[in-house]
C-alpha positions in Angstrom: 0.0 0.0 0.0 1.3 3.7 -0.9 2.5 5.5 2.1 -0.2 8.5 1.4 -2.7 5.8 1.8 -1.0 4.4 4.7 -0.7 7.6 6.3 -5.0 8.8 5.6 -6.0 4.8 6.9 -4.0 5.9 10.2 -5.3 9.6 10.3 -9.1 8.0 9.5 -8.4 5.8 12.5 -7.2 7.9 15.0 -10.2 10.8 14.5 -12.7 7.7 14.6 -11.1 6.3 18.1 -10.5 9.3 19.4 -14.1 10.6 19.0 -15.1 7.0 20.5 -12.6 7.2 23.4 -13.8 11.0 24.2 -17.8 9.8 23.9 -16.8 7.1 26.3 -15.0 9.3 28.5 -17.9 12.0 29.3 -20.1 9.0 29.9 -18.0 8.1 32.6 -17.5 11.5 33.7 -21.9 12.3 33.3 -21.9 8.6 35.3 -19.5 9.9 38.5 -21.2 13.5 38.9 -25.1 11.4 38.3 -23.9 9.9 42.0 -22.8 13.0 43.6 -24.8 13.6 46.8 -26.2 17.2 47.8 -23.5 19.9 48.8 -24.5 22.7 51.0 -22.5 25.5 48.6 -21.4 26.2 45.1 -17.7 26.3 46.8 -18.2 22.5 48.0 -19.7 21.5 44.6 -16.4 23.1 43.1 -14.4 21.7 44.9 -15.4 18.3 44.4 -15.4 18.7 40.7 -11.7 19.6 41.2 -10.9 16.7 43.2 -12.8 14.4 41.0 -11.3 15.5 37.4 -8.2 17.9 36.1 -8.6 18.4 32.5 -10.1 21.5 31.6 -12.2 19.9 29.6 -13.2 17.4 31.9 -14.0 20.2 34.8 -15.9 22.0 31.9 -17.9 18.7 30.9 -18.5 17.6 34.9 -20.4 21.6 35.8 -22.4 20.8 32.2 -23.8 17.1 33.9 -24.0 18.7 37.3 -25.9 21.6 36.2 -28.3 19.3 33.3 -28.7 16.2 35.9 -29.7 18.2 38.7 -31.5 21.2 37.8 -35.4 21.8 36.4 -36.1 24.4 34.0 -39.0 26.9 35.6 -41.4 26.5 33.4 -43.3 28.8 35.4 -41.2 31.5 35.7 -41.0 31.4 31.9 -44.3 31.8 30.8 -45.2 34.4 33.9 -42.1 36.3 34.6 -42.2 38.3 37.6 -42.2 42.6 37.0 -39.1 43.7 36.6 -37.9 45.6 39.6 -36.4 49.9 38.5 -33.0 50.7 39.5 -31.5 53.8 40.2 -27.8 54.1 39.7 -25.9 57.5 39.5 -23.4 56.3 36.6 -21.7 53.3 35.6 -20.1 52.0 38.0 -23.2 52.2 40.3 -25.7 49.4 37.7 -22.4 47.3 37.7 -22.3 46.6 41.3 -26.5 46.2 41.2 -26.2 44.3 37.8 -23.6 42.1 39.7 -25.8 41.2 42.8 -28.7 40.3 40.5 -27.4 38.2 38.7 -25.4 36.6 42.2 -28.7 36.4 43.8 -29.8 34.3 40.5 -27.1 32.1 40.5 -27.3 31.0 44.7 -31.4 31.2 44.0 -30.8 28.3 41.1 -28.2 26.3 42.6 -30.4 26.4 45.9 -34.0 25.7 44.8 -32.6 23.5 41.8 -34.8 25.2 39.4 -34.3 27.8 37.0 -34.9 29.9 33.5 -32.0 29.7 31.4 -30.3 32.9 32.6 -30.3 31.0 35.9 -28.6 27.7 34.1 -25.6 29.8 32.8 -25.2 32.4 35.2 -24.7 29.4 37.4 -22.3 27.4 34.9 -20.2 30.6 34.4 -20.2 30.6 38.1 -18.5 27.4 38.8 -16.3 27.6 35.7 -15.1 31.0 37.4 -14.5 28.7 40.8 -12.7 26.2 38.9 -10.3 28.6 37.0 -11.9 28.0 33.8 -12.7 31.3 31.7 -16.1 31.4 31.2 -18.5 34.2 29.8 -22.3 34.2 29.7 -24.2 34.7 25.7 -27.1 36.3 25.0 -29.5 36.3 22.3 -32.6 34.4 20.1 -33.1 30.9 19.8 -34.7 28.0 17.6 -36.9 25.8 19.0 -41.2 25.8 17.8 -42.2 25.3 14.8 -43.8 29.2 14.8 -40.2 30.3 15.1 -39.5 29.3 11.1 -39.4 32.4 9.5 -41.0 34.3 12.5 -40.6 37.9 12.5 -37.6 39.6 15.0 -37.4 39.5 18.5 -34.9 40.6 21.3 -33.5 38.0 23.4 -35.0 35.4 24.5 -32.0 32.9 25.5 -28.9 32.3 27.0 -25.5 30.1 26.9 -22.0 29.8 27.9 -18.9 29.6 26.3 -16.2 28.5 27.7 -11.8 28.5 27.2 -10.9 24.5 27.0 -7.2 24.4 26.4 -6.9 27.9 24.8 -9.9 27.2 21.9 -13.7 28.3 23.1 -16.3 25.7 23.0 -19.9 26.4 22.8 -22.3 24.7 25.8 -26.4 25.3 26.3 -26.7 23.3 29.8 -30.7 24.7 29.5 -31.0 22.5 26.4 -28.7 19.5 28.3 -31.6 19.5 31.0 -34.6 18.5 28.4 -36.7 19.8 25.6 -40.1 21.5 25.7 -42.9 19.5 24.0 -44.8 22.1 22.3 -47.8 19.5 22.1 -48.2 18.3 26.0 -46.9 22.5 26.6 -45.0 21.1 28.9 -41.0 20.4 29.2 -39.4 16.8 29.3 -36.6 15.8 31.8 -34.1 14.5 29.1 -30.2 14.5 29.8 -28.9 15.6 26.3 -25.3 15.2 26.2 -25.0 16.7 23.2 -25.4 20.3 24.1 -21.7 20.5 25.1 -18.9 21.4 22.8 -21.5 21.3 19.8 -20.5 22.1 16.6 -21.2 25.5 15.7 -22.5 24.7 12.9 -25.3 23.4 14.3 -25.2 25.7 17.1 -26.0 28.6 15.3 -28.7 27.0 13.3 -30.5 26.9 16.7 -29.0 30.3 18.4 -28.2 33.7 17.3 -26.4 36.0 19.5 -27.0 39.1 20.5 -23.4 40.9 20.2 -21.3 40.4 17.1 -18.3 39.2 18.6 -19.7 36.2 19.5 -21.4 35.7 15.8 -19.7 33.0 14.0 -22.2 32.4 12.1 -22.4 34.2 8.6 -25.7 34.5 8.0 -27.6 37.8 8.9 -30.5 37.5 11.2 -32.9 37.2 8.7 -31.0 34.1 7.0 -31.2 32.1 11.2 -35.1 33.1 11.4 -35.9 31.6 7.9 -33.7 28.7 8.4 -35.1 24.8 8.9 -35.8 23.6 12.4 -33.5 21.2 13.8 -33.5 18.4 16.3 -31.5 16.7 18.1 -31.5 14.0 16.1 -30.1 15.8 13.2 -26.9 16.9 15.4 -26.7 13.1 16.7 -26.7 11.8 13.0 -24.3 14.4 11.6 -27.0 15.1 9.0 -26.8 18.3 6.8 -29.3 20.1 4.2 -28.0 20.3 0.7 -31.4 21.3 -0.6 -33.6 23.3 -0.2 -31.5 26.3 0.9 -34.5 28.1 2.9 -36.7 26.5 5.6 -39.3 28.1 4.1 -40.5 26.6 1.2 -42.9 28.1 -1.9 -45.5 25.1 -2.9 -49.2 24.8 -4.1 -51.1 21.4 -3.1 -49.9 19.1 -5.5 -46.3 20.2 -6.4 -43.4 18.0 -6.0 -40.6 19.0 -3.3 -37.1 17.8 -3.6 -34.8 17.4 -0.2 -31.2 16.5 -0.5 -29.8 15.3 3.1 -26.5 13.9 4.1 -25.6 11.0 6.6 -28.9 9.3 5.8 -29.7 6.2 4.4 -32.4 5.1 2.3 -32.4 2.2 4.8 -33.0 4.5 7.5 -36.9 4.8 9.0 -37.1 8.4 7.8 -40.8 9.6 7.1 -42.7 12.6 7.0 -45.7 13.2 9.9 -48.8 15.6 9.2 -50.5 17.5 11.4 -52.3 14.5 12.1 -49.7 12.3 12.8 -50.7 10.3 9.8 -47.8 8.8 7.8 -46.3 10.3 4.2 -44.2 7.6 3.0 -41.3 9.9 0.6 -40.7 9.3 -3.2 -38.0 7.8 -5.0 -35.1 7.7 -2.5 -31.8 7.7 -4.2 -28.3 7.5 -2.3 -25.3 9.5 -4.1 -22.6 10.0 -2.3 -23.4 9.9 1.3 -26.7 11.9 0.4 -30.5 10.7 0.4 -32.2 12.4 -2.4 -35.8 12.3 -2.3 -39.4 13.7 -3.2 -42.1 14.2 -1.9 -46.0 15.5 -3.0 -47.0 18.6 -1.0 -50.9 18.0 0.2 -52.1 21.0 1.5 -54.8 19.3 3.9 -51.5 18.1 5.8 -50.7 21.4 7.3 -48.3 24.2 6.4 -45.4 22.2 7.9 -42.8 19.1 7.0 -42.3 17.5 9.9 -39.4 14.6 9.2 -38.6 12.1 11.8 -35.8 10.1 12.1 -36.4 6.3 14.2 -39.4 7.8 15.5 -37.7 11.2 16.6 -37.5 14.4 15.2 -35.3 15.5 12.6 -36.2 18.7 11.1 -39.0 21.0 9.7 -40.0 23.4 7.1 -42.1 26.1 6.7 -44.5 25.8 3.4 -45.8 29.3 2.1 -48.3 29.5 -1.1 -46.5 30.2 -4.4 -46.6 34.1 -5.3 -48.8 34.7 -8.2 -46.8 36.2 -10.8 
């Protein structure tokens, strides 16, 4: 065999081990914090991450199983926020030191009554990276996750996340999103570890968030470009998958037309399918593999609902957005 060869077997190799060996690795980190009993401070809790792990990455992935194992997202709070309390400050430097013991208060109230709205989730993530030694900062801005959000019009924030400094490169972590999902049909949200939510690739990051300053913006799509964007699951990001057609989430169709989708990482063999809004089953059209892609059709019926809803092995996988044709 060629040495270039040789050489591309052994580099294929070692990424495919090494992403097994790290998989295996937070699952036995996720399976030493699961059995951590209650502590009594955020110092204590720090402090027995430190003693448990050293990496920075494993001290990074042990507060994101910590904080998704053990907290609740407050539902509550979410849809009935309580008023929000006026502040006088003479300049500056006054609304930093209140701004400061807001958000302090946040973080003890969430760590104590294991409950919290995402603000709570990362002020208290960036709180025990900061304990840890592990640079840490807190993002802001809109997230993905109802089907009303495909090609909703703007909105100020509504979400925040972490990212975090592991070995000089910054990673991208949603513990919120770690805890469990809201099912928009019960209205209610599901207690679901979801590992997946740290060190995502931002790739698929961004197709679900869209922050509010610039500098953390690696995205390259505007605003618009995020809102009008498909719907992701967690499925998708587990599967690797990735939409070569259509470009938009939002698609132009009259009852009857023929839809193309082009997705990668999934086979023809795979039990992919296509729900209505009655549940009822769309079986798709002419399925063809090229290259690692699944090209397929599938007949737009109107009476189905405004939305294609594809599922994966019985999960979610991704939606669009179907909008009448403009009449020329």
């Amino acid at each position: 065999m060629p040495l270039k060869k040789i050489l591309f077997l052994f580099f294929f190799l070692n990424i495919i081990f090494t992403s097994s060996s790290y998989s295996q690795k937070y699952n036995a980190i996720d399976s030493i914090v699961l059995k951590y009993p209650n502590f009594g401070s955020t110092e204590k809790l720090a402090e027995r991450i430190q003693k448990d792990f050293t990496s920075e990455q494993d001290l990074a992935r042990a507060i994101y199983s910590w904080i998704a194992l053990n907290l609740d997202y407050d539902l509550k709070t979410f849809l009935d926020p309580p008023k929000q309390k006026t502040y006088s400050s003479k300049n500056e430097a006054d609304w930093a030191k209140v701004k400061q013991l807001l958000q302090a208060n946040a973080t003890q109230k969430a760590f104590r009554s294991r409950k919290a709205v995402c603000e709570g989730f990362s002020l208290l993530y960036a709180h025990l990276a900061m304990k840890i030694g592990l640079k840490c900062q807190v993002v802001t801005g809109d997230s993905k996750r109802l089907l009303s959000d495909i090609g909703r019009r703007r909105l100020g924030s509504n979400h925040a996340w972490n990212t975090v400094q592991i070995d000089g490169k910054w990673i991208l972590v949603d513990a919120t999103w770690g805890q469990g999902y809201y099912d928009e049909n019960r209205k209610s949200v599901v207690k679901e570890f979801t590992p997946i939510y740290f060190d995502v690739d931002p790739k698929y990051f961004y197709a679900l968030h869209f922050p509010d300053s610039s500098m953390y913006a690696e995205n390259t799509g505007s605003k618009q470009e995020f809102l009008d964007g498909p719907l992701i699951y967690n499925q998708f990001i587990r599967e690797k998958c990735e939409i070569i057609w259509p470009f938009s989430g939002i698609i132009q169709a009259n009852d009857g037309d023929v839809i193309i989708f082009k997705i990668k990482n999934i086979s023809r063999l795979d039990n992919l399918c296509y729900l209505g809004k009655k549940e009822e089953h769309v079986k798709i059209e002419n399925p063809e593999e090229k290259d690692g892609m699944l090209e397929f059709q599938l007949t737009y019926n109107r009476k189905l609902g405004r939305f294609i809803s594809f599922y994966l092995n019985g999960r979610s996988l991704v939606d669009f957005k179907v909008v009448p044709k403009q009449k020329l």
